[in-house]
C-alpha positions as a Markdown table, in Angstrom:
| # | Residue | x | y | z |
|---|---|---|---|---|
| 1 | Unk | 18.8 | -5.7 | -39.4 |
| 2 | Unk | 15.3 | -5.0 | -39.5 |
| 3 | Unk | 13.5 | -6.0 | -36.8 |
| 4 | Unk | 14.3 | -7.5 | -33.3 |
| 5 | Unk | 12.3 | -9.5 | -31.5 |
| 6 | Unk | 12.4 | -10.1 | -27.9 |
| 7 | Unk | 12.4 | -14.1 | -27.0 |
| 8 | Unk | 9.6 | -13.6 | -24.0 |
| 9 | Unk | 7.4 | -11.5 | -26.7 |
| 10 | Unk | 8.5 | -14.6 | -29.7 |
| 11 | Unk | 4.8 | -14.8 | -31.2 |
| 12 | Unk | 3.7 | -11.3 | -30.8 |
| 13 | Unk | 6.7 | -10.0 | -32.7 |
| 14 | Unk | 6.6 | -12.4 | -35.0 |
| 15 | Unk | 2.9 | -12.1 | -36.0 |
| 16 | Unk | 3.9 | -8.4 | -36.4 |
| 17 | Unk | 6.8 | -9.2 | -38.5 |
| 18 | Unk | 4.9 | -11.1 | -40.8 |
| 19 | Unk | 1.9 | -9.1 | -41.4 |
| 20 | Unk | 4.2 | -5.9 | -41.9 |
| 21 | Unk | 5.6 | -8.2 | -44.6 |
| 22 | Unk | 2.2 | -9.6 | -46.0 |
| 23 | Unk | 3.2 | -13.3 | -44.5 |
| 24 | Unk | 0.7 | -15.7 | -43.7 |
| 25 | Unk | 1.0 | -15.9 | -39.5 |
| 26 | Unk | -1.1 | -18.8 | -38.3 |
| 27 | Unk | 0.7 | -18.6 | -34.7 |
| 28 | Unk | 4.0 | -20.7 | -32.9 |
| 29 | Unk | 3.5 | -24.4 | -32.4 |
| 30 | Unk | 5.0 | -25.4 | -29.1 |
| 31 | Unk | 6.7 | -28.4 | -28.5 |
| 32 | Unk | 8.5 | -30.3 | -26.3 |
| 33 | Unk | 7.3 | -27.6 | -23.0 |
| 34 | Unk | 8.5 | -28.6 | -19.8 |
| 35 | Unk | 7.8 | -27.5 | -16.2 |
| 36 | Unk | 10.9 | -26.1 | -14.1 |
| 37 | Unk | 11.1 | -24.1 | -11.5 |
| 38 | Unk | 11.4 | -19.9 | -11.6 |
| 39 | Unk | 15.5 | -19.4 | -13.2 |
| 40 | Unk | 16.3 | -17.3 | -10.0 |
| 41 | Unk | 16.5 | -20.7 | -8.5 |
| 42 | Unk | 19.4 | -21.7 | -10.3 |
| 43 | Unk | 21.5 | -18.5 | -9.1 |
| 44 | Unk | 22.8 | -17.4 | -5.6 |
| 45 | Unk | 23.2 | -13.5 | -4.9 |
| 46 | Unk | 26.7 | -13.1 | -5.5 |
| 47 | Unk | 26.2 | -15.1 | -9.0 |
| 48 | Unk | 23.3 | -12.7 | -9.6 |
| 49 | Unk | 25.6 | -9.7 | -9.0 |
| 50 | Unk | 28.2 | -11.0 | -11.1 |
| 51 | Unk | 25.9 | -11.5 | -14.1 |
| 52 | Unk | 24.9 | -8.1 | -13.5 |
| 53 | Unk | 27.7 | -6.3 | -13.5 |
| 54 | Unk | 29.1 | -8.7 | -16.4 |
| 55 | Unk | 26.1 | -8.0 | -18.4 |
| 56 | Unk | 25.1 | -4.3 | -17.4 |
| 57 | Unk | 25.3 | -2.7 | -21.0 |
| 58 | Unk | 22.8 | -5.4 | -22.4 |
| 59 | Unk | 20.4 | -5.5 | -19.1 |
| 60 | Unk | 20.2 | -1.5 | -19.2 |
| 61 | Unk | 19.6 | -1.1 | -23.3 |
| 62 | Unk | 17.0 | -3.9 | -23.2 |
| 63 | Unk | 15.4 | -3.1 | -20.1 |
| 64 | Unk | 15.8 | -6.3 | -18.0 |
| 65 | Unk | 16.1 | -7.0 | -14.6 |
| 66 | Unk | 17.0 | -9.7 | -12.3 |
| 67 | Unk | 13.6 | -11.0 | -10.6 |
| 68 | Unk | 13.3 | -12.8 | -7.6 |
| 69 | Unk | 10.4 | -15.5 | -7.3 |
């Protein structure tokens, strides 16, 4: 594997990726977008935990955290 592009960081990474690779970037159409509300909403504390702990190798190497709204 080459290169490894985080999904929030999709068009920077990708722009980089291409020019790297003398590819023609002209940037990431979006479609179908849709409005919803911050994803902490979706998870109580104890499921937050449990994703945490579940997930702790992949949330410490990539550097993520859980965020509160």
């Amino acid at each position: 594997m080459d290169y490894i592009i985080r999904y929030e960081h999709l068009e920077l990474g990708t722009s980089s990726v291409c020019k790297k690779l003398n590819i023609p970037f002209n940037g990431l159409e979006v479609t179908n977008a849709s409005q919803h509300p911050h994803y902490s909403r979706f998870y109580t504390p104890a499921d937050a935990e449990f994703l945490g702990r579940k997930y702790r190798d992949d949330i410490e190497e990539w550097g993520y955290a859980f965020e509160r709204e």
